[in-house]
ChimeraX commands (.cxc) that place a marker at each C-alpha (Angstrom):
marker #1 position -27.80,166.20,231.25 radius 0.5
marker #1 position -28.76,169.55,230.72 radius 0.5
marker #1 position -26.95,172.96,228.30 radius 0.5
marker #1 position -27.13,175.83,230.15 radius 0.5
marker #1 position -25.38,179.13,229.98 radius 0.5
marker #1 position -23.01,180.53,232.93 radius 0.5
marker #1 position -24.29,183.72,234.31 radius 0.5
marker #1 position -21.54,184.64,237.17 radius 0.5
marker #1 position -19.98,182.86,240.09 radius 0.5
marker #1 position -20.74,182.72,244.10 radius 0.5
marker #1 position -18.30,182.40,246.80 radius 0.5
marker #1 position -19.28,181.10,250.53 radius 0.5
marker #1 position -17.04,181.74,252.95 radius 0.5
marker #1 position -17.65,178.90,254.60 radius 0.5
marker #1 position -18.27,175.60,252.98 radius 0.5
marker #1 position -17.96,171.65,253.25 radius 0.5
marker #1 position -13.85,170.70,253.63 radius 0.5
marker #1 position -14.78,168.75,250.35 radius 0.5
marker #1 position -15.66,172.22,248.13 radius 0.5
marker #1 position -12.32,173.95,248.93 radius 0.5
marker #1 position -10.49,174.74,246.08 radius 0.5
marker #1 position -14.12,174.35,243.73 radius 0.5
marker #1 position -15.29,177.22,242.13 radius 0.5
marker #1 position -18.82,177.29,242.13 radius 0.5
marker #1 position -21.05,178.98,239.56 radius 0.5
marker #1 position -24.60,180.55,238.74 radius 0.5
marker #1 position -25.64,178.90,235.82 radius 0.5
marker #1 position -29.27,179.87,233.79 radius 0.5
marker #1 position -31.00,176.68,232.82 radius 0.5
marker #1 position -33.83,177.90,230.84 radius 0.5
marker #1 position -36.24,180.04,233.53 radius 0.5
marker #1 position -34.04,178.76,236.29 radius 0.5
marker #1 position -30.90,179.53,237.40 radius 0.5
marker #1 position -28.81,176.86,239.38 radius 0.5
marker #1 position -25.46,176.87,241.62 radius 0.5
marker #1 position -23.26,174.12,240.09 radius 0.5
marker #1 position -19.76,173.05,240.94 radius 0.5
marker #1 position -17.29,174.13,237.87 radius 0.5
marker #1 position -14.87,171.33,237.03 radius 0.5
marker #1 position -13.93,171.94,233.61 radius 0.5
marker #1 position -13.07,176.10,234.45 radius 0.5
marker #1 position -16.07,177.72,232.48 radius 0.5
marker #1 position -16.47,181.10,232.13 radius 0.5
marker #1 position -18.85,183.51,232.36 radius 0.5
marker #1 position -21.55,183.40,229.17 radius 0.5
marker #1 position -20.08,180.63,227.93 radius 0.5
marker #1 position -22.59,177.70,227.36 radius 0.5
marker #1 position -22.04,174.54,229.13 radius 0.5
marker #1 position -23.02,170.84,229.83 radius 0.5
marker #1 position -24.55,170.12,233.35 radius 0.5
marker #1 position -25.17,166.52,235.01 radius 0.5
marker #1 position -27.27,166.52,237.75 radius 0.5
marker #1 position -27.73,164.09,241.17 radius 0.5
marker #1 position -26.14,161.09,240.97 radius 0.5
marker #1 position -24.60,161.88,237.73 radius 0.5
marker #1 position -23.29,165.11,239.29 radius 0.5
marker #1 position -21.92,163.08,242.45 radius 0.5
marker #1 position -19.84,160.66,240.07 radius 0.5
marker #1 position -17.62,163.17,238.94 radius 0.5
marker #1 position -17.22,165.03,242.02 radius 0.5
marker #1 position -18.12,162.28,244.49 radius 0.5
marker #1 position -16.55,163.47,248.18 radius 0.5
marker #1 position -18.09,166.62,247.44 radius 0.5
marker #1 position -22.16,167.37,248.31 radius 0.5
marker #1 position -22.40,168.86,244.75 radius 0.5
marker #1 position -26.42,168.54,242.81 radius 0.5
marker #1 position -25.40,170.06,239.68 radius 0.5
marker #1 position -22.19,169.92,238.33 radius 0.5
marker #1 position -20.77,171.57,235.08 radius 0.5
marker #1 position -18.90,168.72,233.03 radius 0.5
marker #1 position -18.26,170.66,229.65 radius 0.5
marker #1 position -17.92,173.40,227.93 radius 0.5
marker #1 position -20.23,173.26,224.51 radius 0.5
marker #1 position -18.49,174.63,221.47 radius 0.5
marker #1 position -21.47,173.74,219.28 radius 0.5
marker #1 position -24.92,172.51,219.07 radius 0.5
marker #1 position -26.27,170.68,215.98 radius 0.5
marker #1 position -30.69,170.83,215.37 radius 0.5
marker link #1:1,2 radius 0.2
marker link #1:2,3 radius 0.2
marker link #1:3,4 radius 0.2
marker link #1:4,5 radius 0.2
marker link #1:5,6 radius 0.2
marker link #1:6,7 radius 0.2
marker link #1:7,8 radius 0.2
marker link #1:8,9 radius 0.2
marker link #1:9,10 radius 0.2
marker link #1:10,11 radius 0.2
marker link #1:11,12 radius 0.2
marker link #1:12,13 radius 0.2
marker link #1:13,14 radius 0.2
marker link #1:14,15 radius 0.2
marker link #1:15,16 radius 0.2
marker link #1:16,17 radius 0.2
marker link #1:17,18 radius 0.2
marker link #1:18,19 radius 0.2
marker link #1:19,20 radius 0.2
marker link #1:20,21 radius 0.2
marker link #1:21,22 radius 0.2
marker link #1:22,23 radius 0.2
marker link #1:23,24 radius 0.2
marker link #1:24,25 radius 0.2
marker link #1:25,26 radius 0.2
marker link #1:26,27 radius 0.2
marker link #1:27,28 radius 0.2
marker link #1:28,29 radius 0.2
marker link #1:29,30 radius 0.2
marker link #1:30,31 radius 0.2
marker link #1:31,32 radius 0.2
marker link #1:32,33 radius 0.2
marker link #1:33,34 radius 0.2
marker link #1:34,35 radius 0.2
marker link #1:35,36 radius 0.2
marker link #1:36,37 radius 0.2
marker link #1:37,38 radius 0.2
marker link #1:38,39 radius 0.2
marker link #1:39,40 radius 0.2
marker link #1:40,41 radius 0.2
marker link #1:41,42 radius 0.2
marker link #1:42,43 radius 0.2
marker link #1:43,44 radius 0.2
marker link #1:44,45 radius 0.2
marker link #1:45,46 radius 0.2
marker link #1:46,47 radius 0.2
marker link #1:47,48 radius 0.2
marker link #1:48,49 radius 0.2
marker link #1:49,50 radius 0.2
marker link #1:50,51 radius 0.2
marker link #1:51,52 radius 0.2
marker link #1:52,53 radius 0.2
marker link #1:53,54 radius 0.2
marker link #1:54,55 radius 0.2
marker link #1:55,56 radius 0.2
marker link #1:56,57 radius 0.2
marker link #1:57,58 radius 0.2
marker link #1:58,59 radius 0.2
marker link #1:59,60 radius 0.2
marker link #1:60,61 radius 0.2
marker link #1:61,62 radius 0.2
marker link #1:62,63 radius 0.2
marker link #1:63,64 radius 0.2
marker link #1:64,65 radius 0.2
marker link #1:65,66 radius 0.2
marker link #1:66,67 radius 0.2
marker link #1:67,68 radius 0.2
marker link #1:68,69 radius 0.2
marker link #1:69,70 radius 0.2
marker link #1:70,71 radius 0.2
marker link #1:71,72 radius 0.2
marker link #1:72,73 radius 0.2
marker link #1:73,74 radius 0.2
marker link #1:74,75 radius 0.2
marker link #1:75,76 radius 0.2
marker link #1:76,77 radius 0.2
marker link #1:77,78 radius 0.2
view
């Protein structure tokens, strides 16, 4: 898992049957930025928790989702 911060959102207009109804959004990762499916309904610059590949699959598994945004983080100890 990976915290990243939520930069915007992208909309296809044509997708897999399995991403209707997901909102997808652009997430910054530290140099990167990422598409990952939204299933906890983040916002944009809010911070959030991202599991990737299989991880990612688990919690979304009919769709062909990578990166997938599993929670929103309220704080962050050092």
């Amino acid at each position: 898992m990976r915290i990243g911060t939520v930069t915007g959102a992208v909309w296809a207009t044509k997708k897999c049957p399995a991403l209707t109804g997901q909102s997808l959004l652009r997430v910054r990762v530290g140099r990167d930025e990422i598409v990952a499916a939204d299933l906890v309904g983040a916002g944009t610059g809010e911070r959030v928790i991202l599991a990737f590949g299989g991880a990612a699959r688990l919690v979304c598994p009919n769709a062909p989702a990578d990166a997938a945004i599993v929670g929103i983080l309220d704080e962050q100890s050092l």
